[in-house]
C-alpha positions in Angstrom: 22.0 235.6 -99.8 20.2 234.1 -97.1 18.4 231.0 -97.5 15.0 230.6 -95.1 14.3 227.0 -93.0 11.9 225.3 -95.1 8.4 224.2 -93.8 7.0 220.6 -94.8 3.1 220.1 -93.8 1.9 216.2 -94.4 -1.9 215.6 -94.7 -3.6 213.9 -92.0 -5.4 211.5 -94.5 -2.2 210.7 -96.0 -1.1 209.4 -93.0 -4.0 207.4 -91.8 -3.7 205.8 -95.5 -0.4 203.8 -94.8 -1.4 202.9 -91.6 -4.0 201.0 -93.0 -2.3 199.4 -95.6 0.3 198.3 -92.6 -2.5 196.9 -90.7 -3.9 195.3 -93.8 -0.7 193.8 -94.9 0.0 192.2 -91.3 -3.7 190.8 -90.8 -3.9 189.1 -94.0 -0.2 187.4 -93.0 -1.4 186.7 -89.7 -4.5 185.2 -91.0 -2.4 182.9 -93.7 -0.3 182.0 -91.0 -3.2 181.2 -88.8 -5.0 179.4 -91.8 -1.4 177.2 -92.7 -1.6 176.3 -89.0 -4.7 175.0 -89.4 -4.5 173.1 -92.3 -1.3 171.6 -91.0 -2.4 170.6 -87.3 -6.0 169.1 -89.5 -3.8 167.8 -91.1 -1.8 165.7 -88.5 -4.7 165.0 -86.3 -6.9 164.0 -88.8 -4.8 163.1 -92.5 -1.6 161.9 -90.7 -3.4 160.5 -87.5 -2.4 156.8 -88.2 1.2 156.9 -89.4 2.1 158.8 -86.1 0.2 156.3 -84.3 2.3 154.0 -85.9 5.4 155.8 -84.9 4.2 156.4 -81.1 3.5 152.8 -80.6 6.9 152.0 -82.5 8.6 154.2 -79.3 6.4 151.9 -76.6 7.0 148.8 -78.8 10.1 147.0 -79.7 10.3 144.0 -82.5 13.3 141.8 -81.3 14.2 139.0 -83.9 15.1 135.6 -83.1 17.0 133.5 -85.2 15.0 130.5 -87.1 16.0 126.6 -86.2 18.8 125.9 -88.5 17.9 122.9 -91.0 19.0 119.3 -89.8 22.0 117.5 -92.0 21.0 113.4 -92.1 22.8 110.4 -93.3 20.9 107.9 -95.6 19.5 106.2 -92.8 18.1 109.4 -91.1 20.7 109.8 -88.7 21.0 112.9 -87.6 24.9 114.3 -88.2 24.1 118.0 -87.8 21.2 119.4 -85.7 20.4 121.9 -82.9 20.4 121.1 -79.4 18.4 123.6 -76.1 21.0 125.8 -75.2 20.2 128.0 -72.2 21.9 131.3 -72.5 22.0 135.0 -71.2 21.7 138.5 -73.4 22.0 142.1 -72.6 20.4 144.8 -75.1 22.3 148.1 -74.3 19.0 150.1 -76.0 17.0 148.8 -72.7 19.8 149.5 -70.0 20.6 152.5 -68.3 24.5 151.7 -67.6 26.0 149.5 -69.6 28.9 148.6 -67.5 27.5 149.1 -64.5 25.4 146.1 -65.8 28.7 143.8 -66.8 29.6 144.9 -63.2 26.5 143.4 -61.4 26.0 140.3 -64.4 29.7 139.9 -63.3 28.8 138.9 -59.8 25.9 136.4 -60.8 28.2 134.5 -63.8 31.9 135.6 -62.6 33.9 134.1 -65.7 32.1 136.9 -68.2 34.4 139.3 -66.7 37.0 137.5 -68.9 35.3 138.2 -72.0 34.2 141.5 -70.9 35.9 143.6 -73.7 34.8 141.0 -75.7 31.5 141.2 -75.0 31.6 145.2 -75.2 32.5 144.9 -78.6 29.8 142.7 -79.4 27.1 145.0 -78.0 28.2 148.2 -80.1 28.1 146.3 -83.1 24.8 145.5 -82.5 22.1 147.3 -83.9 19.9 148.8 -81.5 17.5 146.8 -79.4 19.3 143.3 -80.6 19.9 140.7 -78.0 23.7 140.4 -77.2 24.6 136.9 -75.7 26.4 137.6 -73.0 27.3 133.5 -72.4 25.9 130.9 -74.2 25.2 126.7 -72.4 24.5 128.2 -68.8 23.8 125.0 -66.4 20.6 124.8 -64.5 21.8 126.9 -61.7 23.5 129.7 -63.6 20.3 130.0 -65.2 18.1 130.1 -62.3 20.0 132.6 -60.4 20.0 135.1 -63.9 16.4 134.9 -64.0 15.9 135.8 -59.7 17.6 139.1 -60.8 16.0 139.4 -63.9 13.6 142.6 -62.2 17.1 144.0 -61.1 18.9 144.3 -64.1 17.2 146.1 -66.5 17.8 145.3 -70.3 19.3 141.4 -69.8 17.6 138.5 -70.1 17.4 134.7 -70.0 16.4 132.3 -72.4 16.6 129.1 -74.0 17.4 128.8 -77.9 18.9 126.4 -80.5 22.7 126.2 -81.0 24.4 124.3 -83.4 25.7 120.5 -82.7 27.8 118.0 -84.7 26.8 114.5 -82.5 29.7 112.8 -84.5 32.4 115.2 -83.7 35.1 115.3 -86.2 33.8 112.3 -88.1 31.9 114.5 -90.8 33.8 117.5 -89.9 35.5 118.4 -93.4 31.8 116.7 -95.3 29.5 118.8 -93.0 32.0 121.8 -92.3 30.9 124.2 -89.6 29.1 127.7 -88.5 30.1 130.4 -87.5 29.3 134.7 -86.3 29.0 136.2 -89.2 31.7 138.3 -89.9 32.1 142.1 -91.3 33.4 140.5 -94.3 30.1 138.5 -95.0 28.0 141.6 -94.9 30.5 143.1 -97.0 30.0 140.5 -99.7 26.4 140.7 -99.8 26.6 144.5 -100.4 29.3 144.0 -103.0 27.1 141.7 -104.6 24.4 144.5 -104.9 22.3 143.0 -102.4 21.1 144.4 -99.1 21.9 142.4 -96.0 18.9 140.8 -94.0 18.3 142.5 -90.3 18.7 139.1 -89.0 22.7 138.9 -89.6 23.5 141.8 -87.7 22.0 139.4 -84.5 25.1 138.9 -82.8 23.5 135.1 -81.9 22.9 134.4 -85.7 25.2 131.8 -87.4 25.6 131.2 -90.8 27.7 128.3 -92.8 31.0 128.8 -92.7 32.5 125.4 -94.6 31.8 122.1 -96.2 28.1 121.9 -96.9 27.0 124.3 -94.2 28.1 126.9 -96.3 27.3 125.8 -99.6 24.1 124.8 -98.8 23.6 127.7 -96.3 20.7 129.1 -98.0 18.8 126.6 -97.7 19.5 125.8 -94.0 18.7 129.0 -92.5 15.2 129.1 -93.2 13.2 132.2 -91.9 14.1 134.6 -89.2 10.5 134.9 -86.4 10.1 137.9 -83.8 8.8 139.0 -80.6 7.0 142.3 -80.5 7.1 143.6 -77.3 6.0 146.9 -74.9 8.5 148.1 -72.7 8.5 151.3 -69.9 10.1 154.3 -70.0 13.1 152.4 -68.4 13.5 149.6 -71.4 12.5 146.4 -69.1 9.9 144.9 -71.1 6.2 145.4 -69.2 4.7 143.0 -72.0 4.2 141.1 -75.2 2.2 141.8 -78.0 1.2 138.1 -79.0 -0.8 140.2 -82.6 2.6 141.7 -83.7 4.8 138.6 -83.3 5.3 136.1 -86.0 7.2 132.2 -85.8 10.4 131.6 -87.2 10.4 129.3 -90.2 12.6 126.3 -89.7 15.5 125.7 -92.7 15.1 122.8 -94.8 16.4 119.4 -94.0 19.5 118.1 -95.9 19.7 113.8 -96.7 22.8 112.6 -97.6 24.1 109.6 -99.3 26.4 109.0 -96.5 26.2 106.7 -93.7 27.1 107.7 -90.3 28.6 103.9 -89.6 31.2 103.4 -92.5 32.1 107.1 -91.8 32.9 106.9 -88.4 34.6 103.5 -88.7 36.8 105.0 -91.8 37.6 107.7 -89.2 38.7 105.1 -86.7 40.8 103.0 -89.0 43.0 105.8 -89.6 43.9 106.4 -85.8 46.8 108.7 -85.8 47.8 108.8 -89.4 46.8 111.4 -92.3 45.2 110.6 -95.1 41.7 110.1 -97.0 38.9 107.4 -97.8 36.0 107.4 -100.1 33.3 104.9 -100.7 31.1 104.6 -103.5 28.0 102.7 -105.0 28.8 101.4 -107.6 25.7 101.0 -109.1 24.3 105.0 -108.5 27.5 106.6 -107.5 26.3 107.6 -103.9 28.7 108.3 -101.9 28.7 105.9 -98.5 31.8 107.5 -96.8 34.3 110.5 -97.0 36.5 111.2 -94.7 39.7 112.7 -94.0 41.8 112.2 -91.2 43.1 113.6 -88.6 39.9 115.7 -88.2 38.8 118.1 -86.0 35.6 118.6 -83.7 33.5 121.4 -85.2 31.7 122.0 -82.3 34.7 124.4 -81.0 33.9 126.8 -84.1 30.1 127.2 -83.3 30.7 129.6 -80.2 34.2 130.9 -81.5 37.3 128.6 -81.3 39.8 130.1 -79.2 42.5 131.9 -81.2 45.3 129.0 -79.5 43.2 125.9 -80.3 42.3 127.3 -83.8 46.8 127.9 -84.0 47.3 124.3 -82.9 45.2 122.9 -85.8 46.3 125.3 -88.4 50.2 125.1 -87.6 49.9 120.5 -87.1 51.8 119.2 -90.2 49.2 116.7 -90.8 47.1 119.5 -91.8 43.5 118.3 -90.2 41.7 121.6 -91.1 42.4 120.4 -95.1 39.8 118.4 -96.6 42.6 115.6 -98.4 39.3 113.3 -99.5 39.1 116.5 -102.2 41.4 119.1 -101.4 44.4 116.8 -100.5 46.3 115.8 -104.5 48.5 113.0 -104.5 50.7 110.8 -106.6 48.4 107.9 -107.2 51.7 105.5 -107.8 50.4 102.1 -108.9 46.9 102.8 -108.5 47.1 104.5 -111.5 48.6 101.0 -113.5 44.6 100.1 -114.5 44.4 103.4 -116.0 47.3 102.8 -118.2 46.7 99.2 -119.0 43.0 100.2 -120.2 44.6 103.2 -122.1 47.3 100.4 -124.0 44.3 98.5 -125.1 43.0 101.6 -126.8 46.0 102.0 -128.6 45.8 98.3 -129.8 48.8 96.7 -127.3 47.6 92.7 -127.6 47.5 92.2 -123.5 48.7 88.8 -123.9 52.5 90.1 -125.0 54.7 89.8 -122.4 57.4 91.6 -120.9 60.7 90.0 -118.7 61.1 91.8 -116.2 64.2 91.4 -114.6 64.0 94.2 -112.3 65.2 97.0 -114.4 64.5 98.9 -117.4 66.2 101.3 -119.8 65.0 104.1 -122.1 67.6 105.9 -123.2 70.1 107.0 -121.1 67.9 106.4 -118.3 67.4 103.6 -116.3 64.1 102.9 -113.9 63.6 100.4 -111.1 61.0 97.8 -110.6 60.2 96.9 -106.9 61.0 93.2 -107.7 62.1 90.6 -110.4 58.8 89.2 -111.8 59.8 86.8 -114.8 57.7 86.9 -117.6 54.6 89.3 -117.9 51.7 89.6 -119.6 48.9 92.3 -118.8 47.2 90.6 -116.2 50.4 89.3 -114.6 51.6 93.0 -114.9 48.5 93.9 -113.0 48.7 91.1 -110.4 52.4 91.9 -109.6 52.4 95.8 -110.0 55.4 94.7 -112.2 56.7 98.3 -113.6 58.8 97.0 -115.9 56.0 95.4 -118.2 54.6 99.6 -118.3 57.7 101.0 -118.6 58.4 98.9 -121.6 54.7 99.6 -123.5 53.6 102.8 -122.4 55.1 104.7 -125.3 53.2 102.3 -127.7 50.1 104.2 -126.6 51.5 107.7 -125.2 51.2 110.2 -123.0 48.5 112.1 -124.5 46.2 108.9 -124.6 47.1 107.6 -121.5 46.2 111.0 -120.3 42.7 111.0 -122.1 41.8 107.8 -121.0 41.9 108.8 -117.5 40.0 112.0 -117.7 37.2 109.4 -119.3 37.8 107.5 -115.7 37.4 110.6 -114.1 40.9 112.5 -113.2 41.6 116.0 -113.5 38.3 116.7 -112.8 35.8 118.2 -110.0 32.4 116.9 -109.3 29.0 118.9 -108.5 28.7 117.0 -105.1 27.5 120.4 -103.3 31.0 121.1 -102.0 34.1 123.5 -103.6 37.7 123.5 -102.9 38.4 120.8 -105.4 41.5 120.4 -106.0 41.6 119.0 -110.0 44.9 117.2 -109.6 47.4 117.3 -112.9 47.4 114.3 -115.8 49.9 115.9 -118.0 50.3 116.0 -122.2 52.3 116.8 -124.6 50.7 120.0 -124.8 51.1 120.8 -120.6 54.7 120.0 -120.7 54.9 122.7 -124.5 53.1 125.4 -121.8 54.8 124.6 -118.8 58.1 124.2 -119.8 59.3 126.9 -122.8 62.8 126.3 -123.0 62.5 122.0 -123.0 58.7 122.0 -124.9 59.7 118.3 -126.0 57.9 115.7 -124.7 60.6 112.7 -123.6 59.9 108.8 -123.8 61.3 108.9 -120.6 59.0 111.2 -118.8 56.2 108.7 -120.0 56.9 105.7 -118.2 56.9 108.1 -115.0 53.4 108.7 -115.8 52.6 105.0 -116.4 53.1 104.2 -112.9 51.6 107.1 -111.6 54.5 109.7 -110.6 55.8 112.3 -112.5 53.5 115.6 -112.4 50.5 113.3 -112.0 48.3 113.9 -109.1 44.9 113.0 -108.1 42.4 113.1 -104.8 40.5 110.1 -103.0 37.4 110.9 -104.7 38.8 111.0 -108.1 39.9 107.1 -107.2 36.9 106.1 -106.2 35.5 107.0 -109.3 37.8 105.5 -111.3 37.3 102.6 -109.4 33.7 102.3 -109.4 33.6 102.9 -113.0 35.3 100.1 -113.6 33.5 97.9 -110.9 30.1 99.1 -112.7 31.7 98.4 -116.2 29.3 100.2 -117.8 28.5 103.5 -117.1 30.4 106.7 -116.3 29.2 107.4 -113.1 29.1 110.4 -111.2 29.6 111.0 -107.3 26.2 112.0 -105.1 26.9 113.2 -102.0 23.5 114.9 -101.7 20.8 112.9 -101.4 17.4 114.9 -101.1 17.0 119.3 -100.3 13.4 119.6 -98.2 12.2 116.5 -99.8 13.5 117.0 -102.9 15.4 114.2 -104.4 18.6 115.1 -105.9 19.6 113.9 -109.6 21.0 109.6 -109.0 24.9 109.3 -110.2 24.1 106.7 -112.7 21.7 109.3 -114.8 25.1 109.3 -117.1 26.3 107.8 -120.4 28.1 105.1 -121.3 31.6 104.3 -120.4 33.6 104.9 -124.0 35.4 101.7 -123.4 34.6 98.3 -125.2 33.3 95.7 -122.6 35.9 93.1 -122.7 38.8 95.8 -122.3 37.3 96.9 -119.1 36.8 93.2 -118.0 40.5 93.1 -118.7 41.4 95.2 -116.0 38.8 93.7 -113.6 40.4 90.2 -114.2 43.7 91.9 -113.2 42.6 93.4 -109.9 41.0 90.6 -109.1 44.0 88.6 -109.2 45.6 91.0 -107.0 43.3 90.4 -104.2 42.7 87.1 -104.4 45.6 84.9 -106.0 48.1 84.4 -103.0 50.7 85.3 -105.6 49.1 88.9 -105.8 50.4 92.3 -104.1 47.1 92.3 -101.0 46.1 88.8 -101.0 46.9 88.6 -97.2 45.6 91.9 -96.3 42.0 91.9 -99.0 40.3 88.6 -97.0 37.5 90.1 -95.8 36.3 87.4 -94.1 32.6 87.3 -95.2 31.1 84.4 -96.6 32.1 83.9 -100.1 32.5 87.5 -100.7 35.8 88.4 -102.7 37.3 91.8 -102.6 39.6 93.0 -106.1 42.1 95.8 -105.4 45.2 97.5 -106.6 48.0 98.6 -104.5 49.8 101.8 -104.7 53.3 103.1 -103.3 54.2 107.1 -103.9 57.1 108.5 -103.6 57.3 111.8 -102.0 60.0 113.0 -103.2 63.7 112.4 -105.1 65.4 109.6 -103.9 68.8 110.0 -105.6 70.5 108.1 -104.8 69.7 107.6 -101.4 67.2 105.4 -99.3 63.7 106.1 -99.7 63.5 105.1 -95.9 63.4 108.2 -93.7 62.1 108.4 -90.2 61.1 111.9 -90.8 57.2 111.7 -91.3 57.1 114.4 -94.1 59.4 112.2 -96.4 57.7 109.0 -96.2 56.2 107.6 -99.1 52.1 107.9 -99.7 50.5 104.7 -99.4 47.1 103.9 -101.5 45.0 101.2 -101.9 41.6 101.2 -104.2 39.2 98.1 -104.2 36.0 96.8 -105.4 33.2 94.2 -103.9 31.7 91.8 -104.2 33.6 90.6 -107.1 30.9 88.6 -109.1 28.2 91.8 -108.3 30.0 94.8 -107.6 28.3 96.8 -105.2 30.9 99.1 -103.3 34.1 101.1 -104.6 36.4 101.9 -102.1 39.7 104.1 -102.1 42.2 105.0 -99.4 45.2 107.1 -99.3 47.5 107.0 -96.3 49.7 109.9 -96.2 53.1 109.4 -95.4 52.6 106.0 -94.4 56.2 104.5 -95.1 54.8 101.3 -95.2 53.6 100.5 -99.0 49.6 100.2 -100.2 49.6 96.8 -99.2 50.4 97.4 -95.5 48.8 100.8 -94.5 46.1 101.2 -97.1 44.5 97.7 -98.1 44.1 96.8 -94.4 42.2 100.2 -93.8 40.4 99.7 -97.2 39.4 96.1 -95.9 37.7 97.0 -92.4 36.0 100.0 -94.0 34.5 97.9 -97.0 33.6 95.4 -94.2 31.1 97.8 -92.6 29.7 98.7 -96.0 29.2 95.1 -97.0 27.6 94.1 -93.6 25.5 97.5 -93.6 23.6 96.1 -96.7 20.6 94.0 -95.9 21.4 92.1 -99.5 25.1 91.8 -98.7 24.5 90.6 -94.7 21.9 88.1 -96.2 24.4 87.0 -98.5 26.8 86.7 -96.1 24.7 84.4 -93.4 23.8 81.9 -96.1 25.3 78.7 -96.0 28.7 78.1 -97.6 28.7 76.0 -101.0 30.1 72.4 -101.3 33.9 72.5 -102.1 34.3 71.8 -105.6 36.2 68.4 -106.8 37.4 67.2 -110.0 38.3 69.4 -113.0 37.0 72.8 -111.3 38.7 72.4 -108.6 42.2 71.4 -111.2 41.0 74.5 -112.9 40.6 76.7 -109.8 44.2 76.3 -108.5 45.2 77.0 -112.4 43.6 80.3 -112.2 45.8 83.5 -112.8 48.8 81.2 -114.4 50.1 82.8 -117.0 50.5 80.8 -120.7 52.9 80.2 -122.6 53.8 83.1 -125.2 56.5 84.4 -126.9 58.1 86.8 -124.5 59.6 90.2 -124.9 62.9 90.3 -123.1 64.1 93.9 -122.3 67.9 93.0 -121.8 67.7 91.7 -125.6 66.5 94.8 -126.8 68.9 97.0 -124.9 71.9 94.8 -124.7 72.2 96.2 -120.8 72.4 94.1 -117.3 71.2 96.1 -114.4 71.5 94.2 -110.8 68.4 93.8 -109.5 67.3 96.0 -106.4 67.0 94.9 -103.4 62.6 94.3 -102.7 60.4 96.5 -101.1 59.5 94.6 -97.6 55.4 95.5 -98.3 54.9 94.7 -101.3 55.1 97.4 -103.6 58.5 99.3 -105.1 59.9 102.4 -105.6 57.9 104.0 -108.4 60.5 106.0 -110.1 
């Protein structure tokens, strides 16, 4: 079979049909493309036509932030500790330059000791976010400054200006109190975010400082007030062609910061000390400001505001005296016989009759054990005990009230405790208990009679700071109430709660008087441990003190004289004045001294209670009046009779314990070995 081609014929109508539709199909897109353009471009010019305003100026305009005036730390007086001083200074913003290091290069030729810190300054700038000023070098004399600004035209993106940095007038007097600033660090904005919070624009300013110690950083919030900024036009090469006065807005300064301190006792505590370590804290007694804290050797802050170099930051941190540690509250110590009016007021709780008496003759015995007294005293009664620093009159009665009270009775004077005084790294100290010694020590959880005449002296595990001293000490100068430390005096006006907004001391009146009587003696019978050293040499004003000798570690049965600083024994001194009016607690700790409280701390304790006493209008006035008559007759029998011991029946140790221990050799200043 044979198949035939097949013929197809298509309609000419047909045809002209789906051309049509093609046509129509791409004319009505075209026309709702057309219509879409339209609405979008009415949309921009017309809808939209201020936001991209907004956004073209934004690419003419740049908003450069400047960092507010930090707020001013002052003393009591109004002195000014912490402020800002003119600072003249140059910046680079890489957003506004057209060669980075070809600017270094030529900003190298104008100020040639940036090219040391070139890499440094590199970093600097690509951390920054875009268009922040970079300071390039900060405190540029008068001529550095005037030749930056004759190139100014030349050097696109860098600039000269004069700011606020951060100064410390008094050096390292108030350097652990005031602390320091600093850059802030990756670590900072890291903090913020992990505290859920977005960092301010203003940190990432590589001229921004924030508070990096002491109250600078505590009270940092309040000091750094409210960044301002500088809207300004710029060309199409970044140099800036004008300033938009409209768009700019001030800075809002930080808040000022009174304190209780005063910038004269301070600085003189800070002298007295010269090159030894250690810590001093004074205190009203009446409102529990704090006058002075200090701790030695110090440091000048001013090195940290620009960045301390890495060698002089090494120095300080690697000096054995430690003078980046705050010891005034982060420096614990034995408190050795400071700690004796403690345990006297604590064997009055426990119902010890102060006028038994103890015979010391230089020993004692508990047990198996038997613990040195510096000297051989005689017979002792409370306020002889005190007078002396006789240990053997504690070491005999201290287990008649115990550790645990002895240990309660201080926290009510203030040990093992930290203070809201606007600063942290308190260091709590130890007062140990029955129940310490049943957590620290599982396989001996018994407390020993042994261990508690340790802690009736103050040694064993017990340690305490300068400021806890003061307080005890000012608690029992004021008698009355259970003050508290104020270090911060008013916040941008605001006054800050007083110290004596407190209760009641929990002690009965004549028990505290007790004590007094006792440190009082010490200071001013010639018979006492400081009566040479506590004259202050004021009118008729009459320190009362305590001395205090810590051992720093095991003597054996070695000496406890060593020439090697870091075995010395602490020295400590706490005293009280006037005696008749109390007005000023002080407290002292010398570090290491070697030389026994009497020596190296009631000498200190005596020129810096001095400046106190002749910094009070009251006191000074006091201190310019005539002297009275000199008493005749009975008084004056009665006055050279004062601090004599009567007679009582007397409690000899050797009878009780049927030993005889030679007495040791005395301590040369004063004060023994506290065993």
């Amino acid at each position: 079979m044979s198949s035939e081609p097949s013929i197809y014929f298509t309609d000419a109508n047909e045809r002209q049909g789906s051309f049509l539709r093609r046509t129509f199909v791409l004319g009505g897109a075209t026309a709702i493309g057309i219509t879409a353009l339209m609405v979008r471009l009415g949309q921009l010019q017309v809808v939209q036509a201020g936001q991209y305003a907004t956004l073209a100026s934004n690419n003419q305009f740049n908003f450069r932030l400047s960092p507010p005036p930090r707020g001013r730390i002052l003393d009591r007086n109004g002195v000014v500790i912490a402020g800002n001083r003119p600072s003249f200074r140059v910046l680079v913003v890489r957003d506004e330059t057209k060669d980075l290091d070809q600017t270094l290069d030529l900003l190298g030729q104008l100020l040639p000791d940036t090219l040391n810190r070139r890499r440094a300054i590199i970093r600097d700038v690509n951390a920054a976010r875009p268009f922040s000023p970079v300071p390039v070098k900060s405190d540029l004399n008068w001529e550095e400054f005037s030749r930056v600004n004759l190139y100014a035209n030349e050097l696109p993106g860098v600039m000269a200006d004069m700011n606020q940095a951060r100064f410390y007038p008094y050096g390292g007097a108030f350097a652990h109190v005031i602390g320091y600033v600093a850059k802030v660090a990756d670590r900072d904005i890291k903090a913020i975010r992990d505290r859920g919070e977005e960092p301010q624009p203003i940190l990432y300013n590589p001229g921004y400082r924030i508070g990096r110690s002491g109250l600078e950083r505590s009270l940092d919030q309040d000091l750094q007030g409210v960044a301002g900024g500088t809207r300004v036009e710029v060309d199409v090469r970044g140099r800036v062609v004008a300033e938009d006065v409209g768009g700019s807005r001030q800075a809002v300064p930080g808040k000022d910061v009174v304190l209780t301190l005063d910038a004269d006792v301070q600085n003189r505590a800070l002298e007295v000390f010269d090159v030894e370590s250690g810590s001093a804290v004074v205190m009203d007694v009446r409102n529990g400001d704090i006058l002075c804290m200090v701790s030695a050797p110090s440091f000048d802050p001013n090195l940290f505001v620009g960045g301390v170099p890495t060698s002089i930051y090494r120095a300080l941190a690697d000096y054995e005296r430690k003078p980046l540690l705050d010891k005034a509250i982060g420096g614990t110590f034995p408190p050795g016989s400071t700690f004796k009016p403690t345990t006297a007021l604590a064997l009055l709780e426990a119902g010890v009759d102060p006028s038994i008496t103890v015979t010391c003759r230089g020993s004692w015995r508990t047990g198996n054990r038997t613990q040195r007294c510096w000297g051989v005293h005689g017979v002792q009664n409370m306020h002889d005990a005190i007078k002396n620093s006789c240990d053997v009159y504690f070491y005999a009665l201290c287990n008649r009230a115990g550790v645990d009270v002895i240990r309660d009775t201080a926290r009510k004077l203030g040990f093992e405790q930290t203070f809201d005084i606007g600063i942290g790294n308190q260091k709590k100290g130890l007062l140990p208990s029955t129940d310490w010694k049943r957590r620290t020590f599982p396989r001996d959880p018994v407390w020993h009679p042994g261990e508690t005449t340790s802690v009736a002296i103050g040694q064993g595990a017990v340690t305490v700071n300068a400021l806890q001293l003061a307080v005890m000490t000012a608690r029992l100068a004021n008698g009355r109430k259970a003050l508290l430390p104020r270090l911060i005096k008013s916040i941008g006006g605001v006054e800050q709660p007083s110290g004596a907004a407190v209760p009641d001391l929990p002690f009965p009146r004549d028990h505290v008087e007790i004590v007094r009587q006792g440190m009082i003696a010490v200071a001013n019978d010639r018979s006492g441990t400081a009566y040479r050293q506590s004259q202050l040499g004021l009118g008729d004003i009459q320190m009362a003190g305590k001395t205090g000798t810590a051992q720093s570690r095991d003597y054996g049965t070695g000496s406890r004289k060593s020439d090697v600083w870091a075995l010395k024994d602490h020295n400590l001194f706490v005293a009280f004045a006037p005696v008749d009016a109390p007005r000023y607690a002080v407290a002292v700790i010398v570090e290491h001294g070697g030389k026994g409280g009497a020596t190296a701390g009631a000498p200190r304790a005596r020129e810096i209670m001095r400046t106190a006493l002749l910094k009070d209008p009251e006191m000074l006035e006091r201190i310019q009046r005539p002297p009275p008559p000199e008493p005749v007759g009975p008084a004056a029998a009665e006055d050279a009779n004062f601090g004599a011991a009567p007679e009582q029946a007397v409690f000899d140790p050797d009878a009780r314990t049927g030993v005889t221990v030679a007495a040791p050799d005395l301590h040369p200043d004063g004060e023994g070995p506290p065993q």
